[in-house]
LUMVODO-406332 format. One record per residue (C-alpha): residue number from 1; residue in one letter; x, y, z. Coordinates in steps of 0.001 Angstrom, whole numbers. Layout:
<sites>
k|r|xx|yy|zz
NUM|a|X|Y|Z
...
</sites>
This chain:
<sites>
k|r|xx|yy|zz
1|x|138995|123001|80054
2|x|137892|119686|79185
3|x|137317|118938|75527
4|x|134523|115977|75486
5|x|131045|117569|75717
6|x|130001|118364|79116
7|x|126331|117465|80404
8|x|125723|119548|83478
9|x|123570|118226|86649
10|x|122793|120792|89134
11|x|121425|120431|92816
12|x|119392|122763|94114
13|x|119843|123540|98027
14|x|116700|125311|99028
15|x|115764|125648|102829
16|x|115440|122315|104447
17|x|116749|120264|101834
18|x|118820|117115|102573
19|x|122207|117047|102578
20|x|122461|113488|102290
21|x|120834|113523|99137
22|x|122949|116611|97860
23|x|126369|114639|98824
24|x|124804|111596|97787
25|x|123867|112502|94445
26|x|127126|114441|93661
27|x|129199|110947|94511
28|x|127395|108832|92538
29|x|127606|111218|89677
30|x|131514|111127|90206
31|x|131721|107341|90555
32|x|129830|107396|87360
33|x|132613|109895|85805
34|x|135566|107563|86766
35|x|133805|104085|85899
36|x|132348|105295|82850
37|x|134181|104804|78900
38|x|136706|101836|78282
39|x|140424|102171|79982
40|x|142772|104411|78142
41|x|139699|105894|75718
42|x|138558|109253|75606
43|x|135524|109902|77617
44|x|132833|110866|74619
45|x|130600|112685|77463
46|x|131589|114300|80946
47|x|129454|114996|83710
48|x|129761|118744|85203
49|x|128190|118319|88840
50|x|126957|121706|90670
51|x|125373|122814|93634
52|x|122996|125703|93022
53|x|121937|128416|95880
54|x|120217|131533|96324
55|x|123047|134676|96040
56|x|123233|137245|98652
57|x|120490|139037|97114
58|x|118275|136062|97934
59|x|116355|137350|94496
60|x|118976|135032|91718
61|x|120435|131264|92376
62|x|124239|130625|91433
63|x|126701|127901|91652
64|x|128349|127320|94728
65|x|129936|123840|93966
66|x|130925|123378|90492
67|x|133049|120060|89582
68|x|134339|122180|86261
69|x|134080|125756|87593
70|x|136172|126978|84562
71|x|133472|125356|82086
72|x|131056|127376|80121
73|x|127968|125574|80201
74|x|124033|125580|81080
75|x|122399|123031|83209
76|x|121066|120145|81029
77|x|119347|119147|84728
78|x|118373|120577|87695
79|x|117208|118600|90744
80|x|115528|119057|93486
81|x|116681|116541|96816
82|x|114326|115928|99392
83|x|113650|117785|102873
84|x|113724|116541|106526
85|x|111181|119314|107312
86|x|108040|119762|106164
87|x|107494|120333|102792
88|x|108677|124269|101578
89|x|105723|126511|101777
90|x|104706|128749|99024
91|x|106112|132034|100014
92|x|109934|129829|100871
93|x|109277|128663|97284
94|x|108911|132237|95393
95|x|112450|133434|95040
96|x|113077|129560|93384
97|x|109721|129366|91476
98|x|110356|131778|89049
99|x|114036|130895|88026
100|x|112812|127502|87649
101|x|110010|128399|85750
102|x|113174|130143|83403
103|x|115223|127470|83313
104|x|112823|124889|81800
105|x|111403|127640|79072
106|x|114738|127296|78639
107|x|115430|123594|78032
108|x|117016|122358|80741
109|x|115252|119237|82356
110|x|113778|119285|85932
111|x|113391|116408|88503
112|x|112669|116049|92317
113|x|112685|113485|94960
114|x|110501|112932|97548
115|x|109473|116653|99304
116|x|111162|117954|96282
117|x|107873|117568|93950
118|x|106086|120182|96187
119|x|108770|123049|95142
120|x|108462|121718|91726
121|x|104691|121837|92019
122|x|105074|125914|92962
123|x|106295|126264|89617
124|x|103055|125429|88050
125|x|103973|122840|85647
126|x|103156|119627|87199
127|x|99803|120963|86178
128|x|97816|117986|84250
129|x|100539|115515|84687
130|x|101138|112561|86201
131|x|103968|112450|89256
132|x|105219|110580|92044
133|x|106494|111670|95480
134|x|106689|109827|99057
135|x|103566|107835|99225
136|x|103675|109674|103134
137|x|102551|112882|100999
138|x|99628|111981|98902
139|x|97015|113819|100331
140|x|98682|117011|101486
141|x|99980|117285|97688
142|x|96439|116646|96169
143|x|94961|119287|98764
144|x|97787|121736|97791
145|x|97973|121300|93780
146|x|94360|120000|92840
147|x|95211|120325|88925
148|x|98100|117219|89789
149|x|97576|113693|89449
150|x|99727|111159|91374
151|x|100441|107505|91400
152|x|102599|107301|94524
153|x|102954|103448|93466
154|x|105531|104739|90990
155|x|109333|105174|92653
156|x|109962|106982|89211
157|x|107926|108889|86793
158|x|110064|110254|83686
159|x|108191|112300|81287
160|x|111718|113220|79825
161|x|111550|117181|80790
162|x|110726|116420|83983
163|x|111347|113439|86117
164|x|110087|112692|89932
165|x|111186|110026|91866
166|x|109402|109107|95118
167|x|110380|108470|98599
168|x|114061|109563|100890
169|x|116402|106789|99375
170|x|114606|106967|95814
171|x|117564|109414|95036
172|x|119880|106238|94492
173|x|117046|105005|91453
174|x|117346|108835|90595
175|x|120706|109329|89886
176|x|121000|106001|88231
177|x|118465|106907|85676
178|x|120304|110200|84817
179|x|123642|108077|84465
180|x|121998|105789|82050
181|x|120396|108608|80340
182|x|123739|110556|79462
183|x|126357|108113|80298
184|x|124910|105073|78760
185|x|123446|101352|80300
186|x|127346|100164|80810
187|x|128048|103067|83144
188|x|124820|102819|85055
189|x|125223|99308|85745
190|x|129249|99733|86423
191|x|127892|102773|89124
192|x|125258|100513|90419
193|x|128018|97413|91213
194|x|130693|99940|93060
195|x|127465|101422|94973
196|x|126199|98086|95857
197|x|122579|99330|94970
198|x|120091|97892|93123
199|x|120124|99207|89449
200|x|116407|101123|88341
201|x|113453|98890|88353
202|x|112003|98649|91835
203|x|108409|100175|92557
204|x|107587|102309|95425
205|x|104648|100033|96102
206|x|107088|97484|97443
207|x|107388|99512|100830
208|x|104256|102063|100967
209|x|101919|101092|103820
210|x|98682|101686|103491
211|x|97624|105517|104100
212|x|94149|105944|103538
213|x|92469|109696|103046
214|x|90961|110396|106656
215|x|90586|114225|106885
216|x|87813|114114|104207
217|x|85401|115875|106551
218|x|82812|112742|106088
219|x|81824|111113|109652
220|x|80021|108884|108544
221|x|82329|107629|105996
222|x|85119|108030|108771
223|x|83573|105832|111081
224|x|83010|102710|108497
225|x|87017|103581|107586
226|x|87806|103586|111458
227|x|85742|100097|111805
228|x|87327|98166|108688
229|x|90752|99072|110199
230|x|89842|98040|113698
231|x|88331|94598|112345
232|x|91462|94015|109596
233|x|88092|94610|107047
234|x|87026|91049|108204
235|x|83411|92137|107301
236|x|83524|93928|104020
237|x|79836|92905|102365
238|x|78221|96124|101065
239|x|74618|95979|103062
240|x|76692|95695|106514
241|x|78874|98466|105419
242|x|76254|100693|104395
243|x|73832|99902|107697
244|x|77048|100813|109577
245|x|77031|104496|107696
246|x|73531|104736|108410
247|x|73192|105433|104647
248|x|71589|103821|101809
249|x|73999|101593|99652
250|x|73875|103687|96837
251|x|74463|106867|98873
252|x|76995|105159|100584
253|x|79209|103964|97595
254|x|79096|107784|96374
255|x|80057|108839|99907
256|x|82855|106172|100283
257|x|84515|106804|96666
258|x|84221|110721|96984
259|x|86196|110493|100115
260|x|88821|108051|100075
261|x|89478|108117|96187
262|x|88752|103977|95843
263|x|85922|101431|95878
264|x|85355|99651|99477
265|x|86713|96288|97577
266|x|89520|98076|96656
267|x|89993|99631|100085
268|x|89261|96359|102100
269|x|91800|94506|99862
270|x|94241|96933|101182
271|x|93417|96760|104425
272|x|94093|93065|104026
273|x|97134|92761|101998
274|x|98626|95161|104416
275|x|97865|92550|107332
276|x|99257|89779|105167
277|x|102514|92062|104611
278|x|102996|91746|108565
279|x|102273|88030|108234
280|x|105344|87370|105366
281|x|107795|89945|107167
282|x|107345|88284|110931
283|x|106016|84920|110713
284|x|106460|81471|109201
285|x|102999|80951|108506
286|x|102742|79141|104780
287|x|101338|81341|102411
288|x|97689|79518|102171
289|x|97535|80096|105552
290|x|98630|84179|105581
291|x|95610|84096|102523
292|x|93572|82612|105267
293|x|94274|84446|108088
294|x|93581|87621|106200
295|x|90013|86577|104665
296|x|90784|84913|101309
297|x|89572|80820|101222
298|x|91073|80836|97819
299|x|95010|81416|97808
300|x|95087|81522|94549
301|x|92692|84664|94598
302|x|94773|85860|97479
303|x|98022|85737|95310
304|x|96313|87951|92232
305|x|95234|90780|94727
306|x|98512|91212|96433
307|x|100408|91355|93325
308|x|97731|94359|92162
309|x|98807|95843|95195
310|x|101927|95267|95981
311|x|103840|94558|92451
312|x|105869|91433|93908
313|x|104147|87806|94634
314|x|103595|87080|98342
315|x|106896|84806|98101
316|x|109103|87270|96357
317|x|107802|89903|98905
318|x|108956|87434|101896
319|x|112024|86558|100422
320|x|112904|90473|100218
321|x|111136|91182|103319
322|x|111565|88606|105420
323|x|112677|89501|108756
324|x|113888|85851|110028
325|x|115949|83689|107511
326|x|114559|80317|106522
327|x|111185|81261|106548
328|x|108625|78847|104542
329|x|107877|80293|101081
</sites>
């Protein structure tokens, strides 16, 4: 048995998760064991890694991977990957829900990843916090936990007892974060060289497309939505909005905000950045001109909404996006 203190990290496999993830995350947890503490010094914490499934009982999860299986140790984490189906109903979720519910009563620290969040959410304490998952998700995971909030802009949310990280790949910023947390910055950033992946710090924001609420049950409010997508929001003054509703403005502002969550500036700035996202990723159009192209005269207006929406400038979102080299910044 190993003497330094051992932090375990469990996975969870639960029906439909992602193996890639599961594999994923245990490598880059051993990478971090092997490039971690100075050469020929005693580690001064190890990392136990181990899978966790339901027994043959299908009522009690145990370890069915362990990286220390002599070791006599608790979970100090247990995360939950994504899934490549659709998100684990409520009944899959019961025999997990429970045991979960345990382990944090407990002390041991939860996180998920992408699909992940919605088994967390079954355990009923995401209730009155904030969380991330895939921005793909928003609505069906307000509909299904109400008492939620979410900022899908987010790629990581730690509240320190639980942690949720947002889209597929956001298992890489994940398991970085855990690294740093019990390993220290040096082995993070040592992981994050032999990985070739970007240490912690990006923002889901950077690849979300727009997806805008549309099964709000409002027609009216649906059409003007349907309209302002059709016309890239070239038209976005409030009295031609509202005479397309057939509503009054005030009425109409209610309407709007009740079902799509934002303000129609807000929306039509979205609807516009994401056109001028398409402009920096395909073309060689200078950026005054994108600004133009998608309704701003001033570019310097243009530049202070898309870095609201998007987190990067428009020329550090070309040069990460680009899809041609050489492209005019």
């Amino acid at each position: 048995m190993p003497t330094e203190p051992l932090i375990e990290l469990g996975i969870v496999l639960y029906p439909g998760v992602q193996m890639a993830t599961v594999l994923g995350l245990t490598d880059l947890f051993g990478i971090a064991r092997k490039v971690s503490g100075e050469p020929g010094e005693p580690l001064p914490t190890q990392l136990r890694i181990s899978h966790w499934c339901l027994d043959a009982t299908g009522q009690a999860l145990e370890r069915t991977h362990d990286s220390h299986p002599d070791a006599r140790c608790v979970p100090s984490m247990l995360i939950l990957p994504p899934s490549l189906e659709e998100p684990i109903s409520a009944e899959a979720a019961r025999p997990y829900r429970d045991w979960l519910r345990q382990q944090h009563r407990a002390g041991v620290r939860l996180a998920s990843v992408c699909a992940g969040a919605f088994l967390l959410g079954e355990t009923g304490l995401l209730a009155g916090r904030t969380i991330t998952t895939h921005w793909l998700y928003v609505e069906r995971f307000m509909a299904r936990f109400p008492a939620v909030r979410l900022d899908a802009d987010q790629l990581i949310i730690d509240a320190d007892d639980i942690i949720t990280a947002g889209g597929l790949m956001a298992w890489t910023d994940l398991g970085l974060r855990l690294v740093d947390r019990y390993l220290g910055a040096r082995a993070m950033i040592d992981t994050a060289q032999m990985l070739v992946i970007d240490p912690p710090g990006r923002q889901q924001r950077y690849y979300s497309a727009f997806a805008p609420r549309l099964s709000h049950g409002d027609g009216a409010i649906l059409a003007v939505q349907q309209w302002l997508h059709e016309t890239a929001a070239e038209e976005v003054a409030l009295s031609a909005l509202a005479r397309r509703a057939g509503l009054e403005e005030r009425t109409f502002l209610r309407r709007f905000r009740k079902a799509t969550g934002m303000t129609t500036t807000d929306y039509c700035q979205r609807i516009r950045v994401g056109r001028a996202r398409e402009l920096l990723q395909i073309g060689r159009l200078p950026i005054e001109r994108v600004a133009w192209e998608v309704g701003y005269a001033d570019p310097g207006a243009f530049r202070k909404v898309f870095t609201r929406v998007v987190g990067l400038t428009p020329g550090a979102y070309r040069r990460r996006f680009a899809m041609e080299p050489g492209v005019s910044r």
